[in-house]
C-alpha positions in Angstrom: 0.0 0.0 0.0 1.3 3.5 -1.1 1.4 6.2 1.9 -0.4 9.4 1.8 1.2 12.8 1.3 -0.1 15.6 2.6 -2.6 17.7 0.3 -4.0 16.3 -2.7 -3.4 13.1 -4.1 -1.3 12.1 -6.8 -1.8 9.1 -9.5 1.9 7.5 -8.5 0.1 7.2 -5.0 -2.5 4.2 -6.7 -1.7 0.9 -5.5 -0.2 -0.7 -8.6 -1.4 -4.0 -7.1 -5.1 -2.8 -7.5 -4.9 -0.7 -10.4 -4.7 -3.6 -13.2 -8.2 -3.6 -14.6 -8.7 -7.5 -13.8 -7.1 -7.0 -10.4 -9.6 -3.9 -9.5 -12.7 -6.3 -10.9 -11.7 -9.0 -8.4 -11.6 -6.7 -5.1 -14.6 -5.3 -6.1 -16.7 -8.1 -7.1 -15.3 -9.6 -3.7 -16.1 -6.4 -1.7 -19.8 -6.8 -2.4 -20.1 -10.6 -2.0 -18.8 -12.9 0.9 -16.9 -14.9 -1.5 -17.5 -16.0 -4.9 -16.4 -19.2 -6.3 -13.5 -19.3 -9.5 -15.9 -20.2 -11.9 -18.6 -17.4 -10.8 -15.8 -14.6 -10.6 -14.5 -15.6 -14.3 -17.9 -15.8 -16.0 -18.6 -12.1 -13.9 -15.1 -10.6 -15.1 -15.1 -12.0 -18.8 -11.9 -13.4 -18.5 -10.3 -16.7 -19.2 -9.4 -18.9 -16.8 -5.3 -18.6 -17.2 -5.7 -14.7 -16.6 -8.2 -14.9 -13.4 -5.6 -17.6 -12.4 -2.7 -15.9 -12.9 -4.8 -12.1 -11.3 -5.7 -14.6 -8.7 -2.8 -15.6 -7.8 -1.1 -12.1 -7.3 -3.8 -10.8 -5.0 -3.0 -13.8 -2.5 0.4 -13.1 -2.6 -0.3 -9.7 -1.6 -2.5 -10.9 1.3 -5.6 -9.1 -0.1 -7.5 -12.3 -0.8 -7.6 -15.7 0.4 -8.4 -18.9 -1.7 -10.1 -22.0 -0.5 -9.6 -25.2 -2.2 -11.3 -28.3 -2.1 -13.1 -31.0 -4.2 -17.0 -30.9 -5.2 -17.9 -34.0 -7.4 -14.2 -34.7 -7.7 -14.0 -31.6 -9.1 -11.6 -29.0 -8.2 -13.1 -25.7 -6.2 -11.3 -22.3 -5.5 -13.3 -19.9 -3.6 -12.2 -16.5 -2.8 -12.7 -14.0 -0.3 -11.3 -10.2 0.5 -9.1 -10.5 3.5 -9.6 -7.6 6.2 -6.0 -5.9 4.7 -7.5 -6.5 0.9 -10.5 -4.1 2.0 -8.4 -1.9 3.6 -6.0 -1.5 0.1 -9.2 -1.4 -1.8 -10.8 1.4 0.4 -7.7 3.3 0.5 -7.3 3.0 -3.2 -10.6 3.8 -4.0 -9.8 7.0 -1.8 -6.8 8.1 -3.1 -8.8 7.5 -7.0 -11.6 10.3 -5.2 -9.0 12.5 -4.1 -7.6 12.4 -8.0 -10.9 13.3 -10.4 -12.7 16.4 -10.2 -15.9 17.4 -8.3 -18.5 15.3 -10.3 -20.9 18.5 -10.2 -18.1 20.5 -12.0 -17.7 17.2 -14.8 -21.5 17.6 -15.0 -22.2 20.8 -15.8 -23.2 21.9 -19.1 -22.3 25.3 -20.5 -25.0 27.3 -22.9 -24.3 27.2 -26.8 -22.7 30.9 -26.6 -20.5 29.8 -23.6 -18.7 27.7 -26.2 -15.0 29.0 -27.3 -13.8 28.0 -30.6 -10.7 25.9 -30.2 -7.6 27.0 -31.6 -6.4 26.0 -35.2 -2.8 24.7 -34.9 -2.5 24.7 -38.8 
């Protein structure tokens, strides 16, 4: 986990362990449910099974999720679950991503058709 400096955030301060796209998708699917099985995390994420594997894989290293195996049928069965300091990383991620964009009402706003400026030619 990247520490805070004071006053506003920068983007270096993201956890590079959560910002991968299927990395992020993982913590949060996790934050919401209990746990969620391999096969129901792939088919949520759209992702093959060698790249949830391999995502997997990182984020128990890191100690931000924990993986269950067993056998069901003879089949084998992974089930995940955020670990207390994988919801800690993800909520202090997901603040440091806040601290970074701009006041949604400012993204929002709309300016009048003769508010427009013409934007510069550089030809």
């Amino acid at each position: 986990m990247v520490k805070r400096n004071k006053g506003r955030a920068t983007p270096h301060e993201l956890d590079p362990m959560i910002h991968e796209r299927l990395r992020l998708g993982i913590l949060s699917a996790l934050a919401v449910q209990e746990s969620l099985s391999f096969r129901e995390l792939r088919d949520l994420l759209q992702t093959t099974d060698g790249n949830l594997s391999v995502q997997g894989r990182k984020l128990e290293a890191a100690g931000y999720v924990t993986c269950d195996k067993s056998f069901e049928d003879r089949k084998p069965k992974s089930v995940y679950r955020l670990s207390a300091a994988g919801r800690a990383a993800l909520e202090q991620y997901l603040e440091t991503l806040s601290d970074l964009l701009p006041d949604i009402s400012r993204v929002r706003r709309v300016r009048a058709p003769g508010q427009l400026r013409p934007v510069p030619s550089h030809s």
